[in-house]
NULOMI-99425 format. One record per residue (C-alpha): x, y negated, z negated. Coordinates in steps of 0.25 Angstrom, whole numbers, plus 5000, padded with zeros to 4 digits. Example, Ala and Ser with C-alpha at 12.3 -4.5 7.8 and 13.67 -1.06 7.14 Angstrom:
<sites>
504950184969
505550044971
</sites>
This chain:
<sites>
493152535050
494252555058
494752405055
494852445040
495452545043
496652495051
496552395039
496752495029
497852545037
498552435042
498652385028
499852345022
499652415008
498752565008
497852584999
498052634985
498752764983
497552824973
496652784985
497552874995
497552994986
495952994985
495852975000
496653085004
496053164996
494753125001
495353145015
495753295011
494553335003
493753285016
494653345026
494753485019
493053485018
493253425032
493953535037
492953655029
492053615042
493053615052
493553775047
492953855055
493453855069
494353755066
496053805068
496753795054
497853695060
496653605066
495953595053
497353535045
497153405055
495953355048
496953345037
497953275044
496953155046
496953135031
498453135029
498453025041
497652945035
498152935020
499652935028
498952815034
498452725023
499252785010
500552805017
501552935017
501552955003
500053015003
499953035016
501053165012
500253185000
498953195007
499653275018
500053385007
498753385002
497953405015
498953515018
498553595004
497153545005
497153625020
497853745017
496953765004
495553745009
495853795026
496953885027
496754035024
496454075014
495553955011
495453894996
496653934993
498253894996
498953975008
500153905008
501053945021
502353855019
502553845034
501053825039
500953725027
502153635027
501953595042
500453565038
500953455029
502353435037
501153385048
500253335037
501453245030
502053195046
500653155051
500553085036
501953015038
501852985051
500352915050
501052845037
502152785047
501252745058
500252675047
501452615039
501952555053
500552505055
500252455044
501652405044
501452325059
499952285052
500652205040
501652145049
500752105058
499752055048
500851975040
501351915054
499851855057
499951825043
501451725047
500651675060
499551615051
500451565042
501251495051
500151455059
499651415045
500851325042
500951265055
499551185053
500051155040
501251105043
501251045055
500050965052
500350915041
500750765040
501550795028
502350935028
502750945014
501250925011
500751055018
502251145013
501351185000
500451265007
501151305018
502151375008
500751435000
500451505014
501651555015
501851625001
500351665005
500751735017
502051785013
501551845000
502451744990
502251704977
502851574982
503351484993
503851344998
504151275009
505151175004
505851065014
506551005003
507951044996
507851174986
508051144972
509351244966
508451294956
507451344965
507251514964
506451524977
507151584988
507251485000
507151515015
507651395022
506851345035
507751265043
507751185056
509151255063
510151175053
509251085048
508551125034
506951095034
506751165021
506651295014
505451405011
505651454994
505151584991
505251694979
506551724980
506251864976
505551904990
505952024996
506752015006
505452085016
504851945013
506151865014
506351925028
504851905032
504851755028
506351735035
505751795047
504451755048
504351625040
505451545040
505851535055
504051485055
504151385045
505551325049
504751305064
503751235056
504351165047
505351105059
504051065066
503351015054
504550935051
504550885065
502950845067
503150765053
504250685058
503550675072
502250625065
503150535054
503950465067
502550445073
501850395062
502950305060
502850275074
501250245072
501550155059
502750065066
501850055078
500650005071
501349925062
502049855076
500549825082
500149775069
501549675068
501349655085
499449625082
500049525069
501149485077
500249435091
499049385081
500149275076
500649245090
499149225095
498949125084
500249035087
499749055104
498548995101
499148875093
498648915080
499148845069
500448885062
499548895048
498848995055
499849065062
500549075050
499249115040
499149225052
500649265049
500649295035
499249365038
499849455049
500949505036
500049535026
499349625037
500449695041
501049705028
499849735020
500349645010
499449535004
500349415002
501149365013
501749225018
502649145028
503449025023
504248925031
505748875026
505648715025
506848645027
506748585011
506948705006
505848775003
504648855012
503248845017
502248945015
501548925027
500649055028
500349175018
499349265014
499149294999
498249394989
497349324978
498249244969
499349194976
499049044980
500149004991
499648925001
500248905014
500948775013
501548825001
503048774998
504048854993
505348854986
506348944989
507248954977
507349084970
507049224974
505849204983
505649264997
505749135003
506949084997
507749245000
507149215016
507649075016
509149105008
509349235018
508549225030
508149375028
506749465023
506849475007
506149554998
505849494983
505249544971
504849424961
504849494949
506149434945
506249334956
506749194954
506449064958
505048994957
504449054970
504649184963
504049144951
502949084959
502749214966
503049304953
501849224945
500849264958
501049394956
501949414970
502949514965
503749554978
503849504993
504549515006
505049435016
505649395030
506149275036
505449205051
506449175058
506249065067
507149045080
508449085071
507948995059
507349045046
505848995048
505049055036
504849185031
503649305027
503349335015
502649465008
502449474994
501549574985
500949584972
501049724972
502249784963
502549874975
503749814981
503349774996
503949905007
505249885016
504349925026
503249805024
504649715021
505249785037
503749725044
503849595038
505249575042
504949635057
503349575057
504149435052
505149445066
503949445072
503049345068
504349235069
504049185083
502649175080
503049085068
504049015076
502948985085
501848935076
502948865070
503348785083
502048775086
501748715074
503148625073
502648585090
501448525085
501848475074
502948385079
501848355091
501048295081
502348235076
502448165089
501048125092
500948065077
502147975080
501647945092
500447885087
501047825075
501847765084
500747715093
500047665080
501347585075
501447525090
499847475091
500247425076
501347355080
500447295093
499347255087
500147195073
501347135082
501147125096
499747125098
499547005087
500646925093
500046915106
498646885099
499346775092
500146725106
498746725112
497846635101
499146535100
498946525115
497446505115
497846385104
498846315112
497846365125
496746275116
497746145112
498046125126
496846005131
497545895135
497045865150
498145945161
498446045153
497446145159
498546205167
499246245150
497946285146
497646395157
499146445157
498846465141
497646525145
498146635153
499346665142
498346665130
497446765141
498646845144
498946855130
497646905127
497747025138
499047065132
498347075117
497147145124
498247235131
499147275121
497847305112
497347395121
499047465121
498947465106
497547525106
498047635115
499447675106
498447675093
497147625093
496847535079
495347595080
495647715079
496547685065
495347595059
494147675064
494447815068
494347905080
492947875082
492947715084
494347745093
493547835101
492347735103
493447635107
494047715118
492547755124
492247585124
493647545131
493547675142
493347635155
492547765156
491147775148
491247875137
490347955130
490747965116
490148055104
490948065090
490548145080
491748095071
491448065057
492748055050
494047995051
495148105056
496648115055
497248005064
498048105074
496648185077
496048025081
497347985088
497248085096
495848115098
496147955101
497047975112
496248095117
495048015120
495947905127
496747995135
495548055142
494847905143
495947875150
495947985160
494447985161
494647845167
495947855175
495847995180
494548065177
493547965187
492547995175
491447905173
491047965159
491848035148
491248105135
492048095123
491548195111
492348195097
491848275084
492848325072
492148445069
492748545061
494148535060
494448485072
494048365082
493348385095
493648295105
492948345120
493248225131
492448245145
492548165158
491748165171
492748145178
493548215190
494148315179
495548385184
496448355172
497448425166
498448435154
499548455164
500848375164
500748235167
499248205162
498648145149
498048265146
499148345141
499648215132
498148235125
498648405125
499948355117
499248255108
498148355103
498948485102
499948405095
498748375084
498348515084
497348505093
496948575106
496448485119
495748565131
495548475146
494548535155
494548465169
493848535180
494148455193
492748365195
492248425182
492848325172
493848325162
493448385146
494448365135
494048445124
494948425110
495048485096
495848415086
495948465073
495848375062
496148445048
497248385039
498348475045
499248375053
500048445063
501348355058
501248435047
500948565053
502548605054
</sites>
């Protein structure tokens, strides 16, 4: 009860008027039976209190205005029904002015003192009122990842609170025709935007909004400001960082494949796959520059209905990605709507309609480029354009490095195929020439060895002898020479039958299993050849072995080849041994060769040759 009444007090706006006028006449009518009880005994000017309690309170809740009124009528009400003679007026003019005079002072002063509260009540209220709103728009602004997203409803709070029929928060530039009235919020000098109102506030409410608003929302605003370009530079910072892990992961996946030897249509299938992840685009490709003029499509990864294998030549005339990289030696950008030249056309009638490229540069020298093209009618970003162009820098030294890797081995195999063809002209040339020759030499002796019967001629006969026999060691000598440049066997029959002659002729037994049924291409059985005579030959020099097991099988795509000795083992491919000539030979056909030679535990060759079509000649 007393809480409702402070309330009622405290309130900003009394009650209504008509309501005041039938409570004090309540109060009065009460007060006047009130005081019928209290006559007797009771002092005349005691009795005129109990009507002050009325004018207090109407003075308190309807104002001055009826509190005067009801002080005037509690004074006649008074002297009519308890001043001698009762029931009737005795007006004494002295006696009764200073009744009211005490009646209207008490009336104005309550009035004062109730205004004044109620006065400190509303300020109060309206200022717990500002602290919510501001509270209120700092969750709203300062959590917001967009701010002009949340200015609508934090301008609805503040006409809500403020009592408005409208209001803004606008951080843009004011239109000239704009009626509202605008309270700019700044940041000292700098402007960070305005706050539009009515412009036919009064002034009461211009001053409170200047006072209490604008100094508020300028603090939040700044700070709002701040945190959004704080949380844009760190998102920023997030984005570039994680795009650098995903360049740096793409980047050490395609260093680990040219490490390990991979091969280059590998390493550069594992290129043009690295773009299209990091670009999101589907169609991407590398080419390589050939000195006729033209380039190489040598890896690339395409949607549905584009057929461009790798291997792919290319012109460059016209207005086509690769021709712009080759004329200029920079990244370009191409829309084949209009473009000319065939490779546009070609391109146009796949549906490619725009594409982005940079150049590989490779020790100063244009090498190839990278290419990203789309379907979509959304022309490709600057931003995807700036990541091919950085991504591209990258991925240089790991092209250049598959690509001397691949030019290494291919002119090794250059070099091992001259060398046997070489060695297959010389053994030609023996056996055709030389070899003949000295078979002839040796029969014509044996006939004149044979003519020679007359008696004394023994001596003739046995020096003719001895030539035709020398004669017939040197044949056997040089075949044995020829054999070894280039065996003839292994031309007519095949690695197997070669193999099988190399076990016969070894001076150490050999245990031999094949499981060989077809003809492979000659550098896989020259080599494999060699191999298996190389480690014969150490078995029976070095090695003290009294067996060696010899196991050869094309299984797959490849050839195994495992040689094992009993021997005394401790070999090595280290300079100055056989064993790295085998190392040169095999990798130099693509191949990998692993020795295992524990001392007194033998020595284990174990080989994989691959035999698919691709000759590493052609690999570069």
């Amino acid at each position: 009860m007393r809480a409702r009444l402070m309330a009622l007090i405290l309130s900003p706006k009394p009650p209504p008027f008509a309501l005041g006028l039938l409570v004090a006449a309540v109060l009065i009518t009460v007060e006047t039976v009130l005081l019928f009880a209290l006559r007797p005994g009771t002092p005349e000017g005691a009795r005129s209190v109990v009507y002050l309690c009325g004018v207090l309170i109407i003075s308190s809740l309807w104002g001055a205005g009826l509190g005067i009124l009801t002080s005037v009528l509690s004074a006649l009400a008074f002297n009519y029904f308890h001043i001698r003679p009762y029931w009737s007026f005795n007006l004494v003019p002295r006696r009764d002015l200073l009744s009211v005079a005490v009646f209207i002072a008490a009336g104005l002063l309550t009035s004062f003192l109730a205004d004044l509260a109620r006065a400190r009540a509303a300020e109060a209220a309206d200022r717990r009122q500002e602290a919510d709103l501001a509270a209120e728009l700092a969750r709203l602004m300062l959590r917001a990842d967009d701010l002009r997203s949340v200015l609508a409803p934090a301008s609805q709070r503040i006409a809500e609170v403020f009592t408005l029929r409208s209001a803004a928060i606008d951080l843009g530039p004011i239109a000239e025709d704009d009626a509202r009235a605008e309270l700019p919020l700044r940041d000292h000098e700098t402007r960070l935007g305005a706050l539009l109102i009515p412009a036919d506030l009064p002034e009461g409410t211009l001053e409170r909004l200047r006072q209490r608003l604008v100094p508020s929302l300028e603090s939040l605003l700044r700070a709002a400001i701040d945190r959004e370009v704080i949380n844009n530079s760190l998102r920023a910072s997030r984005e570039e960082a994680t795009l650098l892990m995903e360049e740096q992961a793409a980047l050490r996946r395609v260093a680990t494949l040219v490490a390990q030897g991979s091969p280059p249509t590998e390493v550069f299938g594992a290129v043009a796959e690295e773009l299209r992840q990091i670009l999101g685009l589907r169609n991407t490709a590398l080419i390589r520059y050939e000195p006729d003029g033209t380039c190489t499509l040598v890896s690339g990864r395409h949607e549905p209905g584009i057929e461009m294998p790798p291997g792919t030549r290319i012109k460059l005339d016209g207005d086509c990605l690769s021709g712009i990289i080759k004329r200029t030696g920079s990244s370009a950008r191409v829309s084949y709507a209009r473009a000319a030249g065939p490779t546009a056309a070609m391109l146009r009638e796949m549906g490619i309609r725009t594409g982005i490229a940079a150049p590989v540069m490779v020790e100063g020298r244009l090498w190839g480029a990278t290419l990203v093209t789309t379907r979509s009618p959304v022309p490709i970003s600057e931003a995807a354009m700036a990541r091919l162009v950085d991504f591209t820098k990258l991925l240089a030294t790991a092209i250049a490095n598959a690509d001397s890797r691949a030019q290494l081995t291919a002119s090794r195999a250059r070099i091992v195929a001259a060398a046997d063809n070489t060695r297959r002209q010389l053994e030609r040339d023996l056996h055709d020439g030389t070899q003949q020759r000295l078979i002839s030499l040796a029969l014509h002796l044996r006939w004149v060895e044979a003519s020679v019967v007359p008696p004394g001629y023994h001596r003739i006969r046995k020096e003719l002898t001895l030539a035709a026999n020398g004669l017939t060691d040197a044949c056997n000598d040089l075949r044995e020479i020829s054999r070894g440049l280039h065996p003839a066997i292994l031309s007519k029959g095949g690695l197997g039958p070669a193999l099988k002659a190399l076990a016969r002729r070894s001076p150490v037994p050999v245990e031999l299993t094949l499981n060989i049924d077809q003809r492979l291409p000659e550098r896989v059985e020259v080599t494999t050849y060699y191999i298996v005579s190389e480690a014969l030959t150490n078995a029976a020099k070095h090695a003290r072995a009294t067996v060696v097991h010899v196991d050869a099988e094309a299984r797959d795509a490849a050839l195994g080849l495992s040689i094992h000795d009993d021997g005394i083992g401790g070999a090595g491919t280290g300079s100055g041994t056989g064993l790295i000539g085998l190392l040169d030979r095999t990798e130099a056909v693509g191949g990998k060769l692993e020795v295992v030679s524990p001392i007194g535990g033998g020595t284990t060759l174990r080989v994989s040759i691959p035999i698919d079509a691709t000759d590493p000649c052609d690999a570069a």
